[in-house]
C-alpha positions as CSV (number, residue, x, y, z in Angstrom):
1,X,62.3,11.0,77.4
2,X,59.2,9.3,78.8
3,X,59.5,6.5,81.7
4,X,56.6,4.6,79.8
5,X,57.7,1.9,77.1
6,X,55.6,0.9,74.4
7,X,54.5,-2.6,73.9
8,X,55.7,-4.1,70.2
9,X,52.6,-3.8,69.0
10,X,51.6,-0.7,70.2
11,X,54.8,0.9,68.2
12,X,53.7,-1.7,65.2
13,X,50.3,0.3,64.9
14,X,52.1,3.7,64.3
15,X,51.8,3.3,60.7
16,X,55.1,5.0,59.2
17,X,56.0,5.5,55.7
18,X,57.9,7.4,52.6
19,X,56.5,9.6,50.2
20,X,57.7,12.0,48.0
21,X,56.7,16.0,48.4
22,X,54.9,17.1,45.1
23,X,53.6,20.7,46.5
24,X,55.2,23.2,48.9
25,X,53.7,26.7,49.8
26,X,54.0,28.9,53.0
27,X,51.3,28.3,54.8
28,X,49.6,32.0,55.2
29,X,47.1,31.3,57.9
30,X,48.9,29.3,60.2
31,X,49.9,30.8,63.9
32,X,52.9,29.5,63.5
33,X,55.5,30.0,60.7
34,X,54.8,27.0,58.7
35,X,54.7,25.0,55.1
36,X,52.0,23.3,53.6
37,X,53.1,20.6,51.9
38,X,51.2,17.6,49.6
39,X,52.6,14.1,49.9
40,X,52.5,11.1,47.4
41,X,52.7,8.0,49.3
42,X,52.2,5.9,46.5
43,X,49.4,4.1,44.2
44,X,47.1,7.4,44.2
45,X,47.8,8.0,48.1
46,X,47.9,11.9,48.2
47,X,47.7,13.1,51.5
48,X,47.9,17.4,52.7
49,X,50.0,18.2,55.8
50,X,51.0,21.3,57.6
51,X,54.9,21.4,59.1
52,X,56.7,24.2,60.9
53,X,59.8,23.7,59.1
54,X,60.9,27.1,57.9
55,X,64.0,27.1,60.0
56,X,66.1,25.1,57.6
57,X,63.4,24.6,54.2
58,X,62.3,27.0,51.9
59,X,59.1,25.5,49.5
60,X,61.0,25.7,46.3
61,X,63.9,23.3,47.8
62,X,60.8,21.0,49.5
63,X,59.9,19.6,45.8
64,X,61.0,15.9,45.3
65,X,62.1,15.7,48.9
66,X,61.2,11.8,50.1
67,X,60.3,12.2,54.0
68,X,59.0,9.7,56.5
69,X,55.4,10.4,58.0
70,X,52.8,9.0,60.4
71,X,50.1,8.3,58.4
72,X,47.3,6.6,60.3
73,X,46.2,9.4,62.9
74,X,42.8,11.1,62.3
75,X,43.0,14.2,60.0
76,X,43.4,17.4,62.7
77,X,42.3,20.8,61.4
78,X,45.3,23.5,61.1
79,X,44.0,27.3,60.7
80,X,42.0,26.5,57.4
81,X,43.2,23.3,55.9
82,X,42.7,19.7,57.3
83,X,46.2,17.3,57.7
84,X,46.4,14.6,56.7
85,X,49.4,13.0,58.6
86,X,52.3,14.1,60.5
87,X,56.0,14.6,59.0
88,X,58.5,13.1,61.0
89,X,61.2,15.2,61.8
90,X,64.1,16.1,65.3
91,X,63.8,18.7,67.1
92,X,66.9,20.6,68.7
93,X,66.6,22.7,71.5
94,X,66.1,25.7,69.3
95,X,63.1,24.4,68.1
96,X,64.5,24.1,64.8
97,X,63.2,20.8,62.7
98,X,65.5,18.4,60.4
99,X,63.3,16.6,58.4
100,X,63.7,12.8,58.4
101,X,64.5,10.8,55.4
102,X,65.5,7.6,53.7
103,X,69.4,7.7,53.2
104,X,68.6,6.7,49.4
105,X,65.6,6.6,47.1
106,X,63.1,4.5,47.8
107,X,59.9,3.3,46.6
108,X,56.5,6.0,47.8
109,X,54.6,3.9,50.8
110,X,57.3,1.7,51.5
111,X,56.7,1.3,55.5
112,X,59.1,2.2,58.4
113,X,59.7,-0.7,61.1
């Protein structure tokens, strides 16, 4: 936990939201074991991301999974491909990642707040 709490607007500037994974392949070239994944976020919003997610997620079972990701930080280069945002996901002490997700279906670029 961090002793420092964010201001309401600074959390309202972390621009969450849901989109739907269309494309899921093992991600070769990364150092780490890892998945890349391409996101519809709704009205032509396609975005590329890189998550270290094999722990619990195979590619195949990735497909039509809605997630929650941040979606306003700059692009950062992983190995050879640029992401695009950053799946959300926990973290247990193992490392392992659970994905985060709406509870029920929702609409592509619906924000979180």
């Amino acid at each position: 936990m961090t002793d420092r709490n964010l201001s309401w607007k600074e959390f309202m500037n972390v621009e969450m939201r849901v989109g739907t994974i269309l494309e899921a392949t093992p991600f070769e070239e990364a150092r780490n074991p890892s998945i890349k994944l391409k996101i519809d976020f709704g009205e032509g919003d396609v975005r590329k991301s890189s998550a270290q997610i094999t722990d619990f997620y195979t590619p195949e079972a990735l497909i039509g999974k809605q997630i929650i990701a941040v979606v306003n930080f700059p692009p950062k280069q992983i190995a050879n491909m640029m992401s695009e945002c950053l799946v959300l996901g926990s973290v247990n002490p193992y490392g392992e990642v659970t994905l985060l997700q709406p509870e029920r279906r929702v609409k592509n670029g619906e924000r979180i707040g």
